[in-house]
VOTORGU-200874 format. One record per residue (C-alpha): residue in three letters; x, y negated, z; residue number from 1. Coordinates in pm, 1 decimal. Layout:
N
> res_xx_yy_zz_n
> ala_X_Y_Z_NUM
...
//
This chain:
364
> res_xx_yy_zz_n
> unk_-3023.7_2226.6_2528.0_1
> unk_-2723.5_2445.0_2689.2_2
> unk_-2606.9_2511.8_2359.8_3
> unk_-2655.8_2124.3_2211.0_4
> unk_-2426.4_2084.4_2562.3_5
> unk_-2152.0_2383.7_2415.9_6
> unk_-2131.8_2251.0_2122.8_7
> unk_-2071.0_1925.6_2243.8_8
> unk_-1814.8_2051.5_2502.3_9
> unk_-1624.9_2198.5_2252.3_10
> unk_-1567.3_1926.9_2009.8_11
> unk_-1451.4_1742.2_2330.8_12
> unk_-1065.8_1852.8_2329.6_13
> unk_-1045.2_1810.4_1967.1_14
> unk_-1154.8_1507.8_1964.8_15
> unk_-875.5_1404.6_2261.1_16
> unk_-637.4_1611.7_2052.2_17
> unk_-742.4_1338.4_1791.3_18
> unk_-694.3_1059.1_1999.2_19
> unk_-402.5_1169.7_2142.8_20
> unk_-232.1_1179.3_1805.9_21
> unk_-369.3_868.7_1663.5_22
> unk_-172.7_647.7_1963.8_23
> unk_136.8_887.0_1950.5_24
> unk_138.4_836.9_1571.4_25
> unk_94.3_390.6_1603.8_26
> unk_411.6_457.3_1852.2_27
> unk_607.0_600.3_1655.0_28
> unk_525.4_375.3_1366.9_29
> unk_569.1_62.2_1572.1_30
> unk_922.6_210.4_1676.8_31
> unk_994.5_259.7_1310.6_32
> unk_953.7_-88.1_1241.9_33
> unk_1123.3_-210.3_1484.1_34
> unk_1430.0_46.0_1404.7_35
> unk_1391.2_-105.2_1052.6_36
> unk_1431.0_-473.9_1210.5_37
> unk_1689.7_-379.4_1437.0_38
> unk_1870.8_-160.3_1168.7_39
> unk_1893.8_-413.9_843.5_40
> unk_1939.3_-699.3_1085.8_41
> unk_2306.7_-526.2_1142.4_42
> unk_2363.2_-406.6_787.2_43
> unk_2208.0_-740.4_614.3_44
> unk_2560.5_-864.1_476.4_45
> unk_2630.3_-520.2_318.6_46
> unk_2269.6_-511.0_163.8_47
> unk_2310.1_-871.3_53.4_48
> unk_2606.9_-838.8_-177.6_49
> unk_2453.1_-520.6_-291.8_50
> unk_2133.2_-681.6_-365.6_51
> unk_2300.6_-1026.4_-538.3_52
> unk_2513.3_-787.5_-750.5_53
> unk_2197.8_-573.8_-887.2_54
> unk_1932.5_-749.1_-859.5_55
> unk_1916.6_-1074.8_-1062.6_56
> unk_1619.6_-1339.0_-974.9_57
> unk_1323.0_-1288.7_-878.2_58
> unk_1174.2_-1074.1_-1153.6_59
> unk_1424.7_-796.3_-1055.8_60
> unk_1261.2_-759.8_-693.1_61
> unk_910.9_-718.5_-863.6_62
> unk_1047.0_-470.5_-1084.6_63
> unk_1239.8_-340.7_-774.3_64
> unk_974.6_-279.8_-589.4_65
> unk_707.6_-163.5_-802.9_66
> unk_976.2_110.0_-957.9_67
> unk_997.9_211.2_-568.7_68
> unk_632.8_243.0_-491.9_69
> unk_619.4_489.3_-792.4_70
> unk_933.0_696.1_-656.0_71
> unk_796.1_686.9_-308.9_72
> unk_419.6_750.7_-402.3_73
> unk_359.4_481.3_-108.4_74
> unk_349.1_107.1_-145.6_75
> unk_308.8_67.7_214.4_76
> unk_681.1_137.8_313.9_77
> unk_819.5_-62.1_0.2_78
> unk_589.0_-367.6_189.4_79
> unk_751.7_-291.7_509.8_80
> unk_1109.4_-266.2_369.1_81
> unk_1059.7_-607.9_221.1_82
> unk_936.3_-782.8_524.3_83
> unk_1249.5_-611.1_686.7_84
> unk_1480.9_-700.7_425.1_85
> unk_1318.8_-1072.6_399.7_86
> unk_1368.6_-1101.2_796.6_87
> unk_1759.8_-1003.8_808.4_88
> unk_1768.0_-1238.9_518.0_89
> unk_1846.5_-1054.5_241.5_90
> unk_1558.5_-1170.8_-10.8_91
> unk_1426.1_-1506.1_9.0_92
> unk_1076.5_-1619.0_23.3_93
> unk_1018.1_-1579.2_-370.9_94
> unk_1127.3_-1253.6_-370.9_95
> unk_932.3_-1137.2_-107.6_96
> unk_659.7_-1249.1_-249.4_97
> unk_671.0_-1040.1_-576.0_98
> unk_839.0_-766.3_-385.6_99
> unk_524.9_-716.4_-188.4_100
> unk_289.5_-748.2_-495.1_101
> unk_498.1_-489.4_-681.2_102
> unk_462.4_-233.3_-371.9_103
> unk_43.6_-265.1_-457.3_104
> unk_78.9_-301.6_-872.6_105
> unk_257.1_55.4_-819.4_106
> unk_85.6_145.0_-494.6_107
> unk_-136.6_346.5_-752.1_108
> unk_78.2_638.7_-806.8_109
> unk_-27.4_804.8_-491.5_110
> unk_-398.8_869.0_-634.2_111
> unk_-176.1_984.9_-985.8_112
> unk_-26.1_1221.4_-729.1_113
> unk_-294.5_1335.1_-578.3_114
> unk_-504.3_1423.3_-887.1_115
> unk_-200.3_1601.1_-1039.3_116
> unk_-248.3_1812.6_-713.5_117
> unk_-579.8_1864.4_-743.8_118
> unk_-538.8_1930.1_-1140.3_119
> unk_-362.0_2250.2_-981.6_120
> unk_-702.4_2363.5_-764.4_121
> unk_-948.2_2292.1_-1047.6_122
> unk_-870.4_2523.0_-1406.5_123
> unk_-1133.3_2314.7_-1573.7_124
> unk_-938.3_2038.6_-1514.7_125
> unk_-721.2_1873.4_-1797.9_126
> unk_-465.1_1682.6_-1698.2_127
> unk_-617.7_1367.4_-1807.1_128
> unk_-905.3_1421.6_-1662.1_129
> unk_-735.2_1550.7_-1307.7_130
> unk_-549.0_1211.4_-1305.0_131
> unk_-858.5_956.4_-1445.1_132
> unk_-906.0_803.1_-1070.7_133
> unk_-570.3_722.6_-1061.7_134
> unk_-604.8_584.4_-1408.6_135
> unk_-903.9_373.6_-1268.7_136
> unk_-700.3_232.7_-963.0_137
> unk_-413.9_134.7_-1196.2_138
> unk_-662.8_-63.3_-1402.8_139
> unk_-839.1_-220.3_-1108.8_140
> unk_-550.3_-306.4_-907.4_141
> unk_-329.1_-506.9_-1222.2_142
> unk_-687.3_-669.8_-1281.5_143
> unk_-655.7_-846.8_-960.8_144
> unk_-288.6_-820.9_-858.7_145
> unk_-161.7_-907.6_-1189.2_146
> unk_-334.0_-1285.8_-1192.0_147
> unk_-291.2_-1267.2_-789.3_148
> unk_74.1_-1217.8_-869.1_149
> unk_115.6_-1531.7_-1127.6_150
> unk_-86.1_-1737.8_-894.6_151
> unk_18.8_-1721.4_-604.3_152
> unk_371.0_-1735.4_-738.0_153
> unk_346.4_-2029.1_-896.3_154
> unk_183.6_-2185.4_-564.8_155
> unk_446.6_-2059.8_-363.4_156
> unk_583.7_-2412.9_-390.1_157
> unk_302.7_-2531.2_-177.1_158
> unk_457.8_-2343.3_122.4_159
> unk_806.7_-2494.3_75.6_160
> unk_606.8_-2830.8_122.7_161
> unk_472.3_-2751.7_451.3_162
> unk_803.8_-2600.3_606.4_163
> unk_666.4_-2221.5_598.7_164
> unk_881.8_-2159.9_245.8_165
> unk_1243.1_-2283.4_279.7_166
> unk_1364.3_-1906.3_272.5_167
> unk_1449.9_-1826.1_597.6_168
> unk_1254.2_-1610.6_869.8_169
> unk_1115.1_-1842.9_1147.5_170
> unk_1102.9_-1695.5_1427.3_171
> unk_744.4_-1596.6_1638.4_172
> unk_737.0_-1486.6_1997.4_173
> unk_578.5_-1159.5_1973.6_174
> unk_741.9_-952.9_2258.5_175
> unk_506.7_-721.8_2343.4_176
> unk_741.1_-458.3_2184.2_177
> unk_1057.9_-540.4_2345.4_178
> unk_1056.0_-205.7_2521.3_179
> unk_1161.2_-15.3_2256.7_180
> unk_1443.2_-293.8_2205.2_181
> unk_1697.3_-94.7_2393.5_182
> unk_1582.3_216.9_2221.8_183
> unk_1597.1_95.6_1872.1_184
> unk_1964.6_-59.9_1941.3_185
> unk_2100.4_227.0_2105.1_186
> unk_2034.1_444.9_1815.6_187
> unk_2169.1_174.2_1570.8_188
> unk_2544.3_151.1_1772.1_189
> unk_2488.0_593.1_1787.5_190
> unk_2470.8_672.0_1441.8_191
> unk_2533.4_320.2_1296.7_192
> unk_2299.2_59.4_1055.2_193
> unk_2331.4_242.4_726.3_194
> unk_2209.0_555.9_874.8_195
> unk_1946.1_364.2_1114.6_196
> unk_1799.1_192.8_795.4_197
> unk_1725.8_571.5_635.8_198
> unk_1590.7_705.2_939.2_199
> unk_1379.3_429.2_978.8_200
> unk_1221.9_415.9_649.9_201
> unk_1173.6_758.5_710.7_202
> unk_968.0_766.7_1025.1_203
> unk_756.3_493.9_855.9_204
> unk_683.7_758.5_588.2_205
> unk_654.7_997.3_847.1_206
> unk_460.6_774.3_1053.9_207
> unk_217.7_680.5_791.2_208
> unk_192.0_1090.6_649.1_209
> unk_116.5_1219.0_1022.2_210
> unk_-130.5_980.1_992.5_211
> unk_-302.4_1073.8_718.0_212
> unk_-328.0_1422.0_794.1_213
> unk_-515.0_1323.0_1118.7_214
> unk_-764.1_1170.9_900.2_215
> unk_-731.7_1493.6_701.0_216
> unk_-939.4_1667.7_982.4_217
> unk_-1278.9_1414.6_908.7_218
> unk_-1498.7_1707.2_705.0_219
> unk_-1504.9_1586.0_357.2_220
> unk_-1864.6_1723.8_299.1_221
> unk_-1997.5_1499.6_612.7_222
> unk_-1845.6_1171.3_420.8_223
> unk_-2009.0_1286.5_122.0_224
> unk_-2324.3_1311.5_320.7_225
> unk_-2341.1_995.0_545.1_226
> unk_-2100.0_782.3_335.6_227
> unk_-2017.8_838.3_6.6_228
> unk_-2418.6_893.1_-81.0_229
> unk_-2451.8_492.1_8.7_230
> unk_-2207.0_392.6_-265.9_231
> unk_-2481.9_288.2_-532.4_232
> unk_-2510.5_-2.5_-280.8_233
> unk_-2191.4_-208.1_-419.6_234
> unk_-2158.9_-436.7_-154.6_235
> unk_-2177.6_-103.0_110.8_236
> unk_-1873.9_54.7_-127.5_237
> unk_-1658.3_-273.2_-118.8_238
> unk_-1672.2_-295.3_261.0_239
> unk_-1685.7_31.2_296.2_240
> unk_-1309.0_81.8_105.7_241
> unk_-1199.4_-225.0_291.1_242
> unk_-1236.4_-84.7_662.8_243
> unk_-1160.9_287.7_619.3_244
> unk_-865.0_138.2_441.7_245
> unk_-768.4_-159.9_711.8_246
> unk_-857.7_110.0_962.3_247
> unk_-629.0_415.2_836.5_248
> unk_-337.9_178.5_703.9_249
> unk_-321.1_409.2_439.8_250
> unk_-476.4_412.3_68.1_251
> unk_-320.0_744.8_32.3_252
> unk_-607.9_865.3_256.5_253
> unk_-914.5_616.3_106.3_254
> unk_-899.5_664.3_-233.9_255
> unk_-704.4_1003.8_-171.4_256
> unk_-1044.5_1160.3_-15.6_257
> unk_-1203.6_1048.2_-308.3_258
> unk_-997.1_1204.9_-577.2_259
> unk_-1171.1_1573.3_-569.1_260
> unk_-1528.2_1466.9_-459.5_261
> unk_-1490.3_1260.8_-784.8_262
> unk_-1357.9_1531.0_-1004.9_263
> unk_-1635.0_1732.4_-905.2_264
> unk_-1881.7_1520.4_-977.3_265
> unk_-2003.9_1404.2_-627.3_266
> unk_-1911.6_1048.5_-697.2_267
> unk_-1959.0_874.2_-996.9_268
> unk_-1684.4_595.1_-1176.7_269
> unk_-1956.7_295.6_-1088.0_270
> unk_-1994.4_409.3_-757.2_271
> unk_-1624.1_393.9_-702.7_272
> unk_-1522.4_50.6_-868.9_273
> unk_-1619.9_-205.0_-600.6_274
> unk_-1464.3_93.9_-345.5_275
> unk_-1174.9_101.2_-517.9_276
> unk_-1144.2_-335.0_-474.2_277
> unk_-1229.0_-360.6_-96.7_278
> unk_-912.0_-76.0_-22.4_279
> unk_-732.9_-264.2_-241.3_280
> unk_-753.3_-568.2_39.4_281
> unk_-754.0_-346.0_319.8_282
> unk_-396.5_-225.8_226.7_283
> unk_-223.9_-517.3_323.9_284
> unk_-331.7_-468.4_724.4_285
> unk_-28.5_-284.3_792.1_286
> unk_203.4_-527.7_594.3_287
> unk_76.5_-803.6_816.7_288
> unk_92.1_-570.4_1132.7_289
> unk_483.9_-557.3_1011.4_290
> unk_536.7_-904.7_1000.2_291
> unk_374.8_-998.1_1330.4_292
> unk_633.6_-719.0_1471.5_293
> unk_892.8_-821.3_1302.7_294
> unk_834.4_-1202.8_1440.1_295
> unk_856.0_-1367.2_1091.5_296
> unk_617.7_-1676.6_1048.3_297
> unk_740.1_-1697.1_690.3_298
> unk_697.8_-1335.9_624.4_299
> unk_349.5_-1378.4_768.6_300
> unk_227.6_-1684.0_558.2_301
> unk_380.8_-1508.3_219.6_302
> unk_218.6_-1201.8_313.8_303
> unk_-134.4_-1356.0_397.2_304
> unk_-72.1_-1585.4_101.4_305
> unk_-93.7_-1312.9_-155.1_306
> unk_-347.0_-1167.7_79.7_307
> unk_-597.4_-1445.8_7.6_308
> unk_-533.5_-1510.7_-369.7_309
> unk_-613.1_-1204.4_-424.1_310
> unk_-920.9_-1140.0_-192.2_311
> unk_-1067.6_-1481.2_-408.3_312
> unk_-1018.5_-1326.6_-713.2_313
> unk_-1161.6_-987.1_-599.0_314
> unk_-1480.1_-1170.7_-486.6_315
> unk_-1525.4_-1336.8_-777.1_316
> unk_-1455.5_-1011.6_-940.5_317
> unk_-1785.6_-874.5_-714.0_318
> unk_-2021.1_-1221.6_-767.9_319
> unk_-1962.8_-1128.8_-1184.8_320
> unk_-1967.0_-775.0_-1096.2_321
> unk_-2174.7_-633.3_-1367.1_322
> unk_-1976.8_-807.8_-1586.7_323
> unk_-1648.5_-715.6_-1458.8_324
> unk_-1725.3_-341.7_-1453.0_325
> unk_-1810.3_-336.9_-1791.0_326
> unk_-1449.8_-444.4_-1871.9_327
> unk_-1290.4_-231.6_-1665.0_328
> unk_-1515.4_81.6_-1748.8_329
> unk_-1481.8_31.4_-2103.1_330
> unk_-1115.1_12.4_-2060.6_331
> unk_-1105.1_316.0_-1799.8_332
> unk_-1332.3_517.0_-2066.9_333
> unk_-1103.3_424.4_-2381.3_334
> unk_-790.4_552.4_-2172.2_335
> unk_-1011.8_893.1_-2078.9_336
> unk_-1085.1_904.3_-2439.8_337
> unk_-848.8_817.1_-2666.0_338
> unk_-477.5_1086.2_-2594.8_339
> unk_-270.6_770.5_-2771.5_340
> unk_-422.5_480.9_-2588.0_341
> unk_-370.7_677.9_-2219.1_342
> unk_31.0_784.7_-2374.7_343
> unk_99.2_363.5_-2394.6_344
> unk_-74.0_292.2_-2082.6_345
> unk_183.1_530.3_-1912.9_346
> unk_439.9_401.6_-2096.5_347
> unk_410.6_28.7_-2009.7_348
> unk_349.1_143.1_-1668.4_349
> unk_702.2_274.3_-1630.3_350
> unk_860.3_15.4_-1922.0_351
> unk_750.4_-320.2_-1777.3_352
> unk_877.4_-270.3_-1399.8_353
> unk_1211.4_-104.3_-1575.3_354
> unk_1251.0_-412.7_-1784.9_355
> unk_1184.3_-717.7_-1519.9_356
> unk_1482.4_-472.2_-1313.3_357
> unk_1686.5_-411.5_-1620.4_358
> unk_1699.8_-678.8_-1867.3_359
> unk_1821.2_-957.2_-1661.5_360
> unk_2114.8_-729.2_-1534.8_361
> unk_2181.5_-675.7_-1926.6_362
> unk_2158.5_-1051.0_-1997.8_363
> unk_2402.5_-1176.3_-1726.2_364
//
C-alpha cells in the first residue's frame, strides 16, 4: 500500500511538469498566431505584389503550398500561414482553399522524415522499407484529399452564393485573446512586419515541436499495450487516429509514434489504414482553432468546407472498407515491391506540385 502511495507520489510532479508545459506551450502558440495576424496584416501590400507577380491563379497556391509542406516537413504551419495570408487579404477565397488542401496532400513528408530517421536506428532497415509508412500516408491521404480537393473546389461557388465566398475576411468577434494585442503589436513596430512574419511562423513551428516532444514522454510500449493492441477493431483505429490527432494538433506525433512500432513489426499495414484516415481529419483542428483566432468567418467556412468533403468521402471510404483497403494495399505493396514503380511515385510527388507552381509562370 505505502509503496502503491510512493509510486503514485512520485509520478505526481511529472505529471504537473506535464501540465504545466502543455498550457505554456497553447500560449505561446496562440501568441504565434496572433503575431502572424498582427504581422501580415502590416506587411499584406508587400506580400501581395509579391504573391500576384509569382504566383499565377489558383493552381500556383496548391502547388505553393504543397511544395512548402514538403520543405517544412509540417502542413500545419503552411494551414496557418494561409489563413493568415487569406485574412490580411493577400489570397482570396479560391486560393485558400487549395492552399490548405496542398498543406495535407504534402502534410505526408513528416512520416517520410521520420522513417528516414528511424532507417538510421534500424541496420536491417532498407531505405524503402524505413520510409513504407510514409509511403502508405501519401497513398491514403491523395485518395481522399485528391477528390476532396476537386470537389470541394468546384463547389466553392456555392459559398459565393450565400455571402461566405466573395473573397474577403468577414470579420467574427472573438476577443478573448485581445490581451496579447498590445504584445503582438509592440513587437511588430520593434523589429518591424517582415521580421514579425518570420518570427511568427517560427514560434508556430516551435510551438507545435515543443509540443510534440511533450507527447514524446507517453511510454511507447504502454500505447502498444493498451492502444495500439485494439487496432484490429477498425472502427477503434479510425477514432482512435482522429482524437490523439485533434487532441495533439499534430500528425507529426500520431502517425510519427507509429513509424518504429510499425517497422518492427508491432503493428501491422491493415491495422494502420483506417488509423491513418481518422488523423487525417483530426489534422485540421488546429487550422480551424487558427481561423476562429484570427476572426475570419470566411476563413472558417473554407476551412470547415474542405473539412467536411473530405470527412464524407473518408466515411464512405470506411462503409466500403474492405474494399477500399484492398486498393490501397495493393497499391502500397506494388510501391514496397517494385524499385521502378516507388522511383515514379517520388517523382510525381515532387513534379506535379512543381508544375501547378511553375508552368503557369512559364506560360504568362
Amino acid at each position: 500500500m505505502n509503496s502503491r502511495l510512493a509510486q503514485l507520489s512520485g509520478r505526481t510532479p511529472g505529471r504537473l511538469r506535464l501540465l504545466l508545459g502543455f498550457l505554456a506551450t497553447v500560449a505561446l502558440f496562440l501568441f504565434a498566431v496572433q503575431l502572424l495576424g498582427t504581422a501580415t496584416e502590416a506587411v499584406a501590400p508587400l506580400v501581395a505584389r509579391v504573391f500576384a507577380r509569382n504566383v499565377v491563379g489558383d493552381g500556383a497556391a496548391l502547388g505553393l503550398s504543397w511544395l512548402a509542406a514538403y520543405v517544412l516537413a509540417n502542413g500545419s504551419v503552411v494551414a496557418t500561414l494561409s489563413v493568415s495570408l487569406f485574412t490580411a487579404g493577400v489570397v482570396s477565397t479560391q486560393q485558400l482553399f487549395l492552399m490548405v488542401a496542398g498543406s495535407r496532400l504534402g502534410g505526408a513528408a513528416v512520416v517520410v522524415l521520420v522513417g528516414a530517421l528511424d532507417y538510421f536506428q534500424k541496420d536491417r532497415l532498407s531505405v524503402q522499407e524505413a520510409v513504407s509508412l510514409g509511403t502508405l500516408t501519401f497513398v491514403l491521404t491523395h485518395s481522399i484529399f485528391l477528390p476532396a480537393t476537386v470537389l470541394g473546389y468546384v463547389a466553392l461557388p456555392l459559398l459565393d452564393a450565400s455571402g461566405f465566398g466573395a473573397g474577403t475576411a468577414t470579420a467574427i468577434e472573438f476577443r478573448a485573446l485581445s490581451t496579447f494585442d498590445p504584445l503582438t503589436e509592440a513587437v511588430t513596430t520593434a523589429i518591424g512586419p517582415g521580421l514579425s512574419v518570420l518570427l511568427a511562423v517560427a514560434l508556430v513551428f516551435g510551438s507545435l515541436s515543443l509540443f510534440d516532444r511533450l507527447l514524446a514522454r507517453v511510454d511507447e510500449a504502454a500505447l502498444q499495450r493498451h492502444l495500439f493492441a485494439h487496432f484490429r477493431h477498425t472502427w477503434v483505429s479510425f477514432f482512435a487516429g482522429l482524437l490523439i490527432t485533434g487532441v495533439a494538433t499534430s500528425v507529426a506525433f500520431s502517425l510519427g509514434v507509429v513509424v518504429p512500432l510499425y517497422n518492427r513489426g508491432y503493428v501491422d499495414r491493415d491495422e494502420l489504414v483506417p488509423y491513418i484516415l481518422g488523423a487525417n481529419v483530426g489534422t485540421f483542428f488546429d487550422t480551424v482553432l487558427v481561423a476562429v483566432v484570427l476572426e475570419s468567418v470566411t476563413g472558417l467556412v473554407v476551412v470547415l468546407e474542405l473539412v467536411a468533403v473530405a470527412t464524407l468521402l473518408t466515411l464512405l471510404a470506411m462503409v466500403a472498407y474492405d474494399q477500399y483497403r484492398r486498393v490501397v494495399t495493393a497499391l502500397d505493396t506494388r510501391l514496397a515491391t517494385d524499385r521502378r514503380v516507388f522511383a515514379a511515385f517520388l517523382f510525381a510527388l515532387l513534379v506535379v506540385p512543381l508544375a501547378f507552381l511553375v508552368v503557369p509562370l512559364l506560360l504568362r
